[in-house]
KEKE-3310 file (N, C-alpha, C; in steps of 0.2 Angstrom, whole numbers, plus 5000, padded with zeros to 4 digits):
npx = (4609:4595:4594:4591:4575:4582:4595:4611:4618:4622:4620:4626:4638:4651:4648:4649:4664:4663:4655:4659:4670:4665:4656:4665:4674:4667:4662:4674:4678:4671:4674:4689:4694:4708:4712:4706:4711:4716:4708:4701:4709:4708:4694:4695:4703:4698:4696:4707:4718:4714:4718:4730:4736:4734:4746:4754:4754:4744:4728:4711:4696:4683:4677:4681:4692:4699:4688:4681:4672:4674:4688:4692:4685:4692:4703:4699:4696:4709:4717:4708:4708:4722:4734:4739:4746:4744:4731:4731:4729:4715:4709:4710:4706:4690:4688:4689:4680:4668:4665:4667:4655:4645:4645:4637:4627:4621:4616:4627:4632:4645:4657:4655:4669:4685:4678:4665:4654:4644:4636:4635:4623:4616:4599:4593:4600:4598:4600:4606:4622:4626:4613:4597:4598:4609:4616:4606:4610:4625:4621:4613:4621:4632:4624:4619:4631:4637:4627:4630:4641:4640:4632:4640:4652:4653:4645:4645:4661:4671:4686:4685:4692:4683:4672:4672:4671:4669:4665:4668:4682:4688:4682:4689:4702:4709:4709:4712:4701:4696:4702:4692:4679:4683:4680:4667:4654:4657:4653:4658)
npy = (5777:5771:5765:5749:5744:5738:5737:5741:5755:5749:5734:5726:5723:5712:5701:5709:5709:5708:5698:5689:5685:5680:5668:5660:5657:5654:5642:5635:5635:5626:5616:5613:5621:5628:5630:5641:5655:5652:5649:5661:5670:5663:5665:5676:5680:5677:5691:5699:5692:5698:5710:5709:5704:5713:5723:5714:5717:5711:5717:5711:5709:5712:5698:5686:5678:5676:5671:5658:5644:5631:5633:5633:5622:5612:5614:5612:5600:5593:5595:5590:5576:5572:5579:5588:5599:5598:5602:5616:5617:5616:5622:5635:5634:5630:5642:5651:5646:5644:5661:5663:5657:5664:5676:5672:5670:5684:5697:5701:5687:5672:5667:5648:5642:5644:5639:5645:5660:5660:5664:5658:5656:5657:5651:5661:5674:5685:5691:5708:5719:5724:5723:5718:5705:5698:5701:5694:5679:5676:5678:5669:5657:5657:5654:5642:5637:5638:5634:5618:5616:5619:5608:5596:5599:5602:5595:5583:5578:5579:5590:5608:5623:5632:5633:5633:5619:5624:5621:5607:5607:5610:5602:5590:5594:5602:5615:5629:5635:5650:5652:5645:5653:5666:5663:5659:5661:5663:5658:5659)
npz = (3829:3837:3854:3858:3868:3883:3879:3870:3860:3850:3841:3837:3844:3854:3869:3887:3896:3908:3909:3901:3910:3921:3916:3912:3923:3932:3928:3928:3941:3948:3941:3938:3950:3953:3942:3937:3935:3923:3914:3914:3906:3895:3892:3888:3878:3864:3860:3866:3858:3845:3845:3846:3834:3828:3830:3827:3813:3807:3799:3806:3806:3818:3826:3819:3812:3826:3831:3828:3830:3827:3829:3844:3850:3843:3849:3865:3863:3858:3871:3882:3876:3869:3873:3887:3897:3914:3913:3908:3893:3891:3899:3895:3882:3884:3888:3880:3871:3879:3878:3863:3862:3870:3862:3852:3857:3853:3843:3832:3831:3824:3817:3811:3805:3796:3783:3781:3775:3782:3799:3815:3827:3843:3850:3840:3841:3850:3861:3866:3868:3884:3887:3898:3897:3893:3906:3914:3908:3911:3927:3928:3924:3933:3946:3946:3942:3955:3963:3959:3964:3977:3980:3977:3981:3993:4000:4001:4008:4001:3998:3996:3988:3989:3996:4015:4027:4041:4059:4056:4053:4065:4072:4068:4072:4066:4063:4077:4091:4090:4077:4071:4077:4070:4057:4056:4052:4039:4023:4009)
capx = (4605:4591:4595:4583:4574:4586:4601:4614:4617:4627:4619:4631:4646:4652:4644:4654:4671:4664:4652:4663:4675:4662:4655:4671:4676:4661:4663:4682:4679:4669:4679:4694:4697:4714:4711:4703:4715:4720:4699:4699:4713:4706:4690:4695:4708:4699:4697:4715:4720:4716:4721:4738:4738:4734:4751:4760:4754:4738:4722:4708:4688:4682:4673:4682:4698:4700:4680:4677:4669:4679:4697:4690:4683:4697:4708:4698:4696:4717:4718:4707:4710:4727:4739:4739:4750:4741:4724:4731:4728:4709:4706:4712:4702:4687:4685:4689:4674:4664:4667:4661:4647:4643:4646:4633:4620:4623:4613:4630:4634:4652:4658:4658:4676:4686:4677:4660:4655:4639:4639:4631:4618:4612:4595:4593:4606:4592:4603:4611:4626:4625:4606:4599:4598:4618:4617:4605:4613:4629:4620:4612:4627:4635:4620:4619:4639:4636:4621:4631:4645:4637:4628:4644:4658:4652:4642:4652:4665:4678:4691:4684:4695:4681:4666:4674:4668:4672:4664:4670:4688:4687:4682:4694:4708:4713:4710:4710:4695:4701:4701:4683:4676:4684:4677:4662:4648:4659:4652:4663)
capy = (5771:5772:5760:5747:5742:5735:5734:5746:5759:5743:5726:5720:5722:5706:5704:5713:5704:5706:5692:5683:5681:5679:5663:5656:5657:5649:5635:5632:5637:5618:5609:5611:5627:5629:5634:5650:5662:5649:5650:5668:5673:5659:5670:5686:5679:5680:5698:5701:5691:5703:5717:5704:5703:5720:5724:5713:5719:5709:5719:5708:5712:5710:5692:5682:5670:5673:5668:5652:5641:5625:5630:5633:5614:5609:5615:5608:5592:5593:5596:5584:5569:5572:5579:5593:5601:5600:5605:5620:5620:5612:5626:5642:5633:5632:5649:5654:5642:5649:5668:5663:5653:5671:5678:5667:5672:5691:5697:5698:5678:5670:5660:5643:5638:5647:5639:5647:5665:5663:5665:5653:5661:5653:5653:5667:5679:5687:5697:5716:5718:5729:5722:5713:5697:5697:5698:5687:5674:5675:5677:5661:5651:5659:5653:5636:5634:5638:5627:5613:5616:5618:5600:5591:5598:5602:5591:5576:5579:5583:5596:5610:5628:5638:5633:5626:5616:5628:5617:5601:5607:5613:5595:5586:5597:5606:5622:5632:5640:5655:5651:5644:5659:5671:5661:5651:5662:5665:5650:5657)
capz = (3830:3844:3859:3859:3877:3887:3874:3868:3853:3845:3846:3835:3848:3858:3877:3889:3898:3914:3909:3899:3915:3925:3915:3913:3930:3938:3925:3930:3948:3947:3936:3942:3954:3954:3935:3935:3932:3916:3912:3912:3901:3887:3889:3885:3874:3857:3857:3865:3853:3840:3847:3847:3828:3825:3833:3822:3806:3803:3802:3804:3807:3824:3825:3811:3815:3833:3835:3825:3837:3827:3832:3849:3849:3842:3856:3868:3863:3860:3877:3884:3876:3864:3878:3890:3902:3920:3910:3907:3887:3889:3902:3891:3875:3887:3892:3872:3869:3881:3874:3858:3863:3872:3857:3847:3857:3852:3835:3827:3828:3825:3812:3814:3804:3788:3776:3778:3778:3789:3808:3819:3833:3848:3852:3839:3842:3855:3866:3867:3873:3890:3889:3904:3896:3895:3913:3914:3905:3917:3931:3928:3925:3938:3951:3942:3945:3964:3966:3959:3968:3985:3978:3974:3984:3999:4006:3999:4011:3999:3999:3991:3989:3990:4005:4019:4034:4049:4062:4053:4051:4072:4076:4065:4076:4058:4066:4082:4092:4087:4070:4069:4079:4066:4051:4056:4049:4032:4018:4006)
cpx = (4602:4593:4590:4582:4577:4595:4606:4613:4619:4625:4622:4637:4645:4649:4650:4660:4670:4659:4656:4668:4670:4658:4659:4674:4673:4662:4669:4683:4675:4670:4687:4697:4704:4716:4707:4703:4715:4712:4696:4701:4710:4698:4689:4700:4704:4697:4704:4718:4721:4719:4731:4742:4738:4742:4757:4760:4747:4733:4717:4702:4688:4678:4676:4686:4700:4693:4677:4677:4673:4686:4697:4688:4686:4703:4706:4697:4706:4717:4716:4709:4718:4734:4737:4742:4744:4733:4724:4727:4719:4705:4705:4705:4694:4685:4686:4681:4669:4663:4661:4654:4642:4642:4641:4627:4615:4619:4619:4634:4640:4653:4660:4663:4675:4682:4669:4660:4648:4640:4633:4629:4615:4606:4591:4597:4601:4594:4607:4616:4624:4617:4607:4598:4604:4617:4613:4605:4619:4628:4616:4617:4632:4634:4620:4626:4640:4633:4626:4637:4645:4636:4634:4650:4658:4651:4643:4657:4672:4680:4687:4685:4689:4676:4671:4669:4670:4671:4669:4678:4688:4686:4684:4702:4712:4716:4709:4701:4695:4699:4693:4679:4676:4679:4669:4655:4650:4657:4657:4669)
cpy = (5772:5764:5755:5742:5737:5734:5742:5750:5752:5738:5723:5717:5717:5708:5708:5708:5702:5699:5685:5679:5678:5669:5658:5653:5653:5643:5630:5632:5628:5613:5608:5621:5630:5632:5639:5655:5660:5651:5657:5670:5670:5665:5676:5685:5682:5686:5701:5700:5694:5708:5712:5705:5710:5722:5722:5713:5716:5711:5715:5709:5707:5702:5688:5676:5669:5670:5661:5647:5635:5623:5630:5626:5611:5608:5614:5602:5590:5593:5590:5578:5570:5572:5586:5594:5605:5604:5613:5622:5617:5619:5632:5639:5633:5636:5653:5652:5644:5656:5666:5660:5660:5674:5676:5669:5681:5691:5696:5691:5679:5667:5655:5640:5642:5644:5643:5656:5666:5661:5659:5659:5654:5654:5660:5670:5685:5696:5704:5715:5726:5727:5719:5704:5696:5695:5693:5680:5673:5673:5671:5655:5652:5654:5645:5631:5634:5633:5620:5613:5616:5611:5594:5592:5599:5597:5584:5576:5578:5588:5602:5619:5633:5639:5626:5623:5617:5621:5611:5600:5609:5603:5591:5589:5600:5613:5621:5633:5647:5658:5650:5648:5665:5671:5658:5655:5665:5659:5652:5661)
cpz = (3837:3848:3859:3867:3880:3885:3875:3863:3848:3847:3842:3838:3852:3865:3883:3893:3903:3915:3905:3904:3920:3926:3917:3919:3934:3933:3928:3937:3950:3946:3939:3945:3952:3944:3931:3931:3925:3911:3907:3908:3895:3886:3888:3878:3865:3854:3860:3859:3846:3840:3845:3837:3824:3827:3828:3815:3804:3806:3799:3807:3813:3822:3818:3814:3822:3836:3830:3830:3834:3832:3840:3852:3849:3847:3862:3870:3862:3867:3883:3883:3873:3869:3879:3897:3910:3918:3908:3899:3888:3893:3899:3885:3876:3888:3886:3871:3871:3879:3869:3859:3866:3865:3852:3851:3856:3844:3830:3824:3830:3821:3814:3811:3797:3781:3776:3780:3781:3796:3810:3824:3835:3850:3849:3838:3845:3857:3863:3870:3878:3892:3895:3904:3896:3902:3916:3915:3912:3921:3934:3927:3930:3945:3950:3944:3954:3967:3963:3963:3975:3984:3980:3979:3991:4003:4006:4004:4009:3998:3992:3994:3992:3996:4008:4024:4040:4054:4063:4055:4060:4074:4074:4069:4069:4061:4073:4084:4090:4080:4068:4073:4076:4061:4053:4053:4040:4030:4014:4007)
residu = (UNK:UNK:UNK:UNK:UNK:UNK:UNK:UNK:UNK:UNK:UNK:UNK:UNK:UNK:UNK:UNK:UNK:UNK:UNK:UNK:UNK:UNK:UNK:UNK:UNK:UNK:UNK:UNK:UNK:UNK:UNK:UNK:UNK:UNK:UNK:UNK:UNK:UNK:UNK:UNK:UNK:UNK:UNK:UNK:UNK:UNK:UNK:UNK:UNK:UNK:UNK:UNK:UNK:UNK:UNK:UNK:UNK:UNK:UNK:UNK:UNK:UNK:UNK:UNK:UNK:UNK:UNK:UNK:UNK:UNK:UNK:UNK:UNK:UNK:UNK:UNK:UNK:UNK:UNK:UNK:UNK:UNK:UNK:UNK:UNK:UNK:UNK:UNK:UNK:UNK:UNK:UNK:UNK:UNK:UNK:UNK:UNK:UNK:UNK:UNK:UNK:UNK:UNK:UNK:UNK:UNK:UNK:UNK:UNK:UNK:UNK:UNK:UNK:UNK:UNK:UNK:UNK:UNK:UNK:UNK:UNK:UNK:UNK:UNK:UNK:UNK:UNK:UNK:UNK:UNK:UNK:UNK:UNK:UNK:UNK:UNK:UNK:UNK:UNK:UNK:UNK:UNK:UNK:UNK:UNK:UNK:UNK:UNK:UNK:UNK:UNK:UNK:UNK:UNK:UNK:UNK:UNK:UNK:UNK:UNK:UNK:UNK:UNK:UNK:UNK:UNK:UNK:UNK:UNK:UNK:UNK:UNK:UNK:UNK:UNK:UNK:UNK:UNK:UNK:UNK:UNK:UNK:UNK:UNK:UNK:UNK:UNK:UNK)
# end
């Protein structure tokens, strides 16, 4: 198959992981920090998780039961409202969600729940994978997560892991001279 402009040999293949963690992470990195790591595992998760079932005997086609965008839904509305442990399950079902959501805007789609066998596409299903609209895509929600993140937790003057307030933290007597002379041209 000839490559097409900007794309791969394979537009059918999912986008690549370093976008899929890249989304997740700035999503979770806003929402609640401290839930990153838990972010980024649910977004690689449902292609591990083939590889997972392949191990235990069941061989099943790339894009089928770990990519239905339902059970993904459905485990993060569990998680939200139903019960969840420290947001841990809303956060892993999130960064699955997101994935497919990636994945849906890929020529080969995703299905949206066992009962059917057409795929949902976003927007088309437009992008390549390795193309530069994948990274486009990320690099927009990335920049989108930063801008509202500088918006909302910075300049609110609440606590936020990732931009601190050198200065701030220096005339609050938090920190040394020392310490804000180290840091104070680092924002993140």
């Amino acid at each position: 198959m000839v490559p097409l402009a900007g794309g791969s040999a394979d537009p059918g293949k999912a986008m690549k992981w370093v976008n899929h963690v890249a989304i997740a992470g700035a999503v979770s990195a806003v929402w609640r920090p401290e839930l990153v790591p838990v972010a980024v595992l649910g977004a690689t998760a449902p292609d591990w998780l083939e590889w997972g079932l392949k191990l235990i005997g069941y061989r099943i086609k790339h894009r089928t039961v770990t990519h239905y965008v339902t059970s993904w839904a459905f485990g993060l509305f569990f998680g939200l409202v139903v019960w969840d442990w420290h947001h841990a399950i809303a956060a892993f079902c999130a960064g699955g969600l997101s994935h497919v959501f990636c994945d849906a805007l890929t020529v080969q789609g995703v299905p949206l729940g066992w009962w059917s066998d057409r795929r949902f596409h976003l927007f088309g299903g437009r992008l390549r994978t390795g193309g530069l609209g994948e990274y486009f895509i990320a690099g927009g929600v990335v920049a989108a997560c930063l801008g509202l993140a500088l918006l909302t937790r910075h300049f609110d003057g609440g606590f936020s892991p990732f931009f601190f307030d050198w200065p701030q933290l220096y005339q609050d007597g938090l920190i040394d001279g020392a310490e804000w002379k180290k840091n104070r041209f680092r924002w993140l």
